[in-house]
Backbone as CSV, one residue per row, in Angstrom:
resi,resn,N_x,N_y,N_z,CA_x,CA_y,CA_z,C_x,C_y,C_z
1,UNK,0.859,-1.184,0.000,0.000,0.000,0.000,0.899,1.239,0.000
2,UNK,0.843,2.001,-0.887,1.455,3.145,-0.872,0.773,4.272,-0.057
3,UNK,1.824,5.549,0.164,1.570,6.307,1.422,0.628,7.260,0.924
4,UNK,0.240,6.800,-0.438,-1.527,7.905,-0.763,-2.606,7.368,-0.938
5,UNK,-2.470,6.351,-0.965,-3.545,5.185,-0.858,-4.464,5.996,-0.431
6,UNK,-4.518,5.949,0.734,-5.259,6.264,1.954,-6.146,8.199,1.516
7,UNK,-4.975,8.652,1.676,-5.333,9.967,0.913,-6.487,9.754,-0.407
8,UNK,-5.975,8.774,-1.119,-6.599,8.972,-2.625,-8.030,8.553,-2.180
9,UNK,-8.442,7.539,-1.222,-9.808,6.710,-1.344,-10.443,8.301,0.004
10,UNK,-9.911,8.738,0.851,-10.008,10.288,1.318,-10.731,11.196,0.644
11,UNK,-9.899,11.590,-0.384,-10.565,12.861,-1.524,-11.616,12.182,-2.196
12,UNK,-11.513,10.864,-2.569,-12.793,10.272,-3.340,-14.038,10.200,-2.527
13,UNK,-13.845,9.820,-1.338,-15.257,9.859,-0.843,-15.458,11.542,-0.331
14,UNK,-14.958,12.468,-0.546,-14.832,13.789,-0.731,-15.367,14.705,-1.465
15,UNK,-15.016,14.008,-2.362,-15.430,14.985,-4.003,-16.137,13.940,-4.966
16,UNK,-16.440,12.686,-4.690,-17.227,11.819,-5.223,-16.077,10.942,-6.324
17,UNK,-15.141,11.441,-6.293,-14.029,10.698,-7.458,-12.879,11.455,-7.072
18,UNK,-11.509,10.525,-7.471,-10.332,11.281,-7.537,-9.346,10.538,-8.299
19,UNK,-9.461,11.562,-9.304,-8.313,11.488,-10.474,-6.314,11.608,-9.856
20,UNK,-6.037,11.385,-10.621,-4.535,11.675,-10.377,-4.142,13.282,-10.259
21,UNK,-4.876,13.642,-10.984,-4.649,15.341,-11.054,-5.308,15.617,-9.795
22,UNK,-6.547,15.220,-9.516,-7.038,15.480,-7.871,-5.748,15.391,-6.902
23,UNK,-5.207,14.141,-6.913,-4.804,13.170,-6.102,-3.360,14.675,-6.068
24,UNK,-2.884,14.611,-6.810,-1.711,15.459,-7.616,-2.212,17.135,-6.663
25,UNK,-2.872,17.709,-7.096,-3.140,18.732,-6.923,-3.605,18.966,-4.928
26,UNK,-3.864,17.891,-4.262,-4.426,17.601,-2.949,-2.912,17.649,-2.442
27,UNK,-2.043,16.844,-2.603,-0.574,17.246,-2.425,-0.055,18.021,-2.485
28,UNK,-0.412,18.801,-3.361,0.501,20.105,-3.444,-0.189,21.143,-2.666
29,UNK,-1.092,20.625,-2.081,-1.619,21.461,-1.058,-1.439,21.679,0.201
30,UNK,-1.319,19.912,0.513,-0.813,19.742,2.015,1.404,20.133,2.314
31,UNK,1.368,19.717,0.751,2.783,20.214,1.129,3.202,21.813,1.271
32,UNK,2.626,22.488,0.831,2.383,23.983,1.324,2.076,24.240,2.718
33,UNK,0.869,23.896,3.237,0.641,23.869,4.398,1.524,23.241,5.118
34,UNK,2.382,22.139,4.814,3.671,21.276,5.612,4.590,22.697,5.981
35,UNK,4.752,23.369,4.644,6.446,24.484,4.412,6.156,25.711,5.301
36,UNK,4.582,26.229,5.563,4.411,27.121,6.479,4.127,26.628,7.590
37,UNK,4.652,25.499,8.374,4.902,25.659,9.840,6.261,26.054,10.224
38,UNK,7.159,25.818,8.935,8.425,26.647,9.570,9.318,25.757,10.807
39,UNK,9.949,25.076,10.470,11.274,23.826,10.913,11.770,24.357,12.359
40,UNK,12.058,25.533,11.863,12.620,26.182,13.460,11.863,26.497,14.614
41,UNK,10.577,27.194,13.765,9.689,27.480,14.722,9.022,26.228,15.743
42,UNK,9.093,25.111,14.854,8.444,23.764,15.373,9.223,23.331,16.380
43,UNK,10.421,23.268,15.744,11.821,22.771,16.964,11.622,23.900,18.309
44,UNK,11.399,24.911,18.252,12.148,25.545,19.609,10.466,25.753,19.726
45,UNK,9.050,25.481,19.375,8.081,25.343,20.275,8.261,23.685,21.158
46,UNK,8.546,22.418,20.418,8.679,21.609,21.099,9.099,21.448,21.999
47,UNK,10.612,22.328,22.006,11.626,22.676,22.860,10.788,23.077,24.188
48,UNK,10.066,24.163,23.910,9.206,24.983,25.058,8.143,23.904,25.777
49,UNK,7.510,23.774,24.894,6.892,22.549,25.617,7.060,21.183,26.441
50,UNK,8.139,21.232,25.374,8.448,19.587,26.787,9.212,20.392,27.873
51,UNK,9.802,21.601,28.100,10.299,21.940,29.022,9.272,22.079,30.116
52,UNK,8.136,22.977,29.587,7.186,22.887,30.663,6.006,21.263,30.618
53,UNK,6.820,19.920,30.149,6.077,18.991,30.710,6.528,18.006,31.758
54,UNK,6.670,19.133,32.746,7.663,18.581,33.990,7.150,19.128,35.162
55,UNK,6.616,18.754,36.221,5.635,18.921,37.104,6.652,20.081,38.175
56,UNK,7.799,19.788,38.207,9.134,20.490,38.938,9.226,22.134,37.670
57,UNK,9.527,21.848,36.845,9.619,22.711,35.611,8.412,23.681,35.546
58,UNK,7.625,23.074,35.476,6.076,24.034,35.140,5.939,24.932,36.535
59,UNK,5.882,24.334,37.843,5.846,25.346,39.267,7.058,26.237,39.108
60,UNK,8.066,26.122,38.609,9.196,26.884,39.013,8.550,28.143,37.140
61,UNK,8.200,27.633,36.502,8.089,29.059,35.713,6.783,29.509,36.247
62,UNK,5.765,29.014,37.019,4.479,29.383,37.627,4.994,30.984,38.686
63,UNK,5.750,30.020,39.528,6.634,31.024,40.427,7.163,32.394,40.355
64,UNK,7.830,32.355,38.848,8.439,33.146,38.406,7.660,34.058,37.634
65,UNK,6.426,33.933,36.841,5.593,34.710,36.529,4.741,35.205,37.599
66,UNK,4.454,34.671,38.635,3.563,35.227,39.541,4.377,36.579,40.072
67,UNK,5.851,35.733,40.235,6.751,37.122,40.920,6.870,38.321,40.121
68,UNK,6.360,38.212,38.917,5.972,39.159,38.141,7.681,40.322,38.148
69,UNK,7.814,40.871,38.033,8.638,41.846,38.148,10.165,41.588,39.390
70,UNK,10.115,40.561,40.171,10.892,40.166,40.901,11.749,39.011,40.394
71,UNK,12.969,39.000,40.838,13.676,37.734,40.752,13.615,36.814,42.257
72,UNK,14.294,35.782,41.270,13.878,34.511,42.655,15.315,34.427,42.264
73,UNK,15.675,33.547,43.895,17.131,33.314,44.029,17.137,31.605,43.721
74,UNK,18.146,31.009,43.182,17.775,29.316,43.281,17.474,28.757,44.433
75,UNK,18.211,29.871,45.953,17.933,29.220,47.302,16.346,29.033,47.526
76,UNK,16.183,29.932,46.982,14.599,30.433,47.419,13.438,29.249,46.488
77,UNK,14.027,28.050,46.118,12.864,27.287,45.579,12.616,25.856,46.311
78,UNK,14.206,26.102,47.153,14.113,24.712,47.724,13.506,24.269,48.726
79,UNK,12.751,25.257,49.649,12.090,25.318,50.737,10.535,24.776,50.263
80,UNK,10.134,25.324,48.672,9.175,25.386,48.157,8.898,23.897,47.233
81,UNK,10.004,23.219,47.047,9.471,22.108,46.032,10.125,21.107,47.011
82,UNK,9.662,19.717,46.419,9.737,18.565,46.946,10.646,17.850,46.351
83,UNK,12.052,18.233,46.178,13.109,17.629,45.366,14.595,18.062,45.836
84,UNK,15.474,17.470,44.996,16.909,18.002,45.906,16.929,19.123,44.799
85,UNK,18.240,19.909,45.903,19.081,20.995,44.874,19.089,20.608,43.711
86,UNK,20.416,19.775,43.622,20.193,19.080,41.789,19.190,18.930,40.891
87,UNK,17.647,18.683,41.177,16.774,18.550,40.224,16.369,19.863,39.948
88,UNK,16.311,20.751,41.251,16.015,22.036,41.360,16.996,22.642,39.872
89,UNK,18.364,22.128,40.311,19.258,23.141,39.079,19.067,22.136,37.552
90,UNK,19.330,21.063,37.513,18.490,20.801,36.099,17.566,21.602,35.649
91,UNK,16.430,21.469,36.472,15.373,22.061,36.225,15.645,23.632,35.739
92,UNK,16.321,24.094,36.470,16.655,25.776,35.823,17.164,25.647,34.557
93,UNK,17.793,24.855,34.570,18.569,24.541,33.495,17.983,24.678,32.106
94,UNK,17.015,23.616,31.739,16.374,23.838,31.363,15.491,24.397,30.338
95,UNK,15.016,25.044,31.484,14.098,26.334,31.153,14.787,27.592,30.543
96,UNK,16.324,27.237,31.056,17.099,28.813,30.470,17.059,28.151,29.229
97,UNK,17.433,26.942,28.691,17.681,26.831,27.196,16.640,26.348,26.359
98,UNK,15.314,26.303,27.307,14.356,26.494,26.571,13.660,27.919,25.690
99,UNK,14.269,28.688,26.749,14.175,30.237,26.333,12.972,30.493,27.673
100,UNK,12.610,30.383,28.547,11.979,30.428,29.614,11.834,30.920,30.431
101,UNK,12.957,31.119,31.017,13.832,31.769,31.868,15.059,32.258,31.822
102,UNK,15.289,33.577,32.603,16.752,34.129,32.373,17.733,33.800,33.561
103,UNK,18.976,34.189,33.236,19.744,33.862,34.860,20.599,34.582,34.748
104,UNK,21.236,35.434,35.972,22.194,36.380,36.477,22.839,35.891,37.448
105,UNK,23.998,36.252,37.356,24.770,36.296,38.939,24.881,37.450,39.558
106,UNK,24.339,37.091,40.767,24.926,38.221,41.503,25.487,37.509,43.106
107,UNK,26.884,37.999,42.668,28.259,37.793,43.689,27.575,35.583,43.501
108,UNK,27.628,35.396,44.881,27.555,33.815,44.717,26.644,33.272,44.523
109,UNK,24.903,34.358,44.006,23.941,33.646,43.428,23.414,33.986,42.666
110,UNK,22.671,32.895,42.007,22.002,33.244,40.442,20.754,33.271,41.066
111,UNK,20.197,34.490,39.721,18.994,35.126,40.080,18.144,34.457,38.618
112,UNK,16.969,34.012,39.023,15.949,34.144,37.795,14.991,35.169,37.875
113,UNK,14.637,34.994,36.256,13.027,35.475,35.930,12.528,34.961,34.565
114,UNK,11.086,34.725,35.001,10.488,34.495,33.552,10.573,35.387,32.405
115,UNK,10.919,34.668,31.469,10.891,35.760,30.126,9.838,36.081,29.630
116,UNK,9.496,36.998,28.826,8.136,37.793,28.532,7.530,36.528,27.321
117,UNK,8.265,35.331,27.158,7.786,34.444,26.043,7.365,33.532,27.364
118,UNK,7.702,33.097,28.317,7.569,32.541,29.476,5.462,32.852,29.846
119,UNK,5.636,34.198,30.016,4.535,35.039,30.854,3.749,35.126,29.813
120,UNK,3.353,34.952,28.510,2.793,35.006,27.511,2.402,33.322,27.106
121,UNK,2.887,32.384,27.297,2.525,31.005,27.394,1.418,30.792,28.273
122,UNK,2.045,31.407,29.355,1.122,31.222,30.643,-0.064,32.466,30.372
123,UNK,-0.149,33.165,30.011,-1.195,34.126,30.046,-1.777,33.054,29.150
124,UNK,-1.642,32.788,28.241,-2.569,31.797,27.087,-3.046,30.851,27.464
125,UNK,-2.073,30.009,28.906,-2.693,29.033,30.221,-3.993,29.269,30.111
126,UNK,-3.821,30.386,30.612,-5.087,30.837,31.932,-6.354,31.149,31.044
127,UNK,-6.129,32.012,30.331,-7.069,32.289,28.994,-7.986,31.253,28.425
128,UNK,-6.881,29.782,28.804,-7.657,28.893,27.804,-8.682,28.307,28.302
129,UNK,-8.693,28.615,30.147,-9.162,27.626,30.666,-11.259,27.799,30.537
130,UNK,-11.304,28.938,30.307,-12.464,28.977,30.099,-13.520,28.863,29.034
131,UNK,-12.404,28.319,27.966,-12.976,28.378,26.750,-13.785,27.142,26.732
């Protein structure tokens, strides 16, 4: 079975018949629609997403948008989650190279905050929930 099979008996019960030129022309449709999702854009949304599909990951950018305008120190999460340091700093981890979160030093600690692509995910959270 070839990989239009399926497609071809698709458009036929569709349009009542499908020619090769159908069949032909239905392709060149979906492959358009394939070229505007854009390779990069797909990669670094996946990126974003599986970052926040991490129950540790998702509270710590929750955190950080709530703090709205404040930074959090890394000390300051461990009191708050149920994990060691180490998962804690993976976890930052992360999220910085997800694009998520930012990080600074200052003197012997790093400071976060959510990035405005961070706080805009999550605004779309919250937004969605009532739909």
């Amino acid at each position: 079975m070839s990989s239009t099979d399926r497609l071809q008996r698709y458009v036929a019960d569709e349009c009542g018949s499908c020619t090769d030129e159908d069949l032909s022309e239905r392709l060149a449709e979906l492959e358009e629609l394939n070229e505007s999702v854009g390779e990069s854009d797909l990669e670094s949304d996946v990126e974003l997403l599986s970052a926040l599909g991490n129950e540790t990951r998702y509270k710590i950018v929750r955190m950080l948008h709530a703090a709205e305008d404040d930074e959090l120190c890394v000390c300051e999460f461990s009191p708050l989650l149920d994990v060691s340091d180490s998962a804690i700093s993976h976890a930052l981890s992360k999220l910085t190279d997800a694009g998520l979160v930012t990080r600074r030093k200052e003197g012997k600690w790093r400071m976060y905050r959510a990035t405005p692509r961070a706080n805009a995910v999550l605004v779309a959270l919250d937004g969605s929930r009532s739909l």
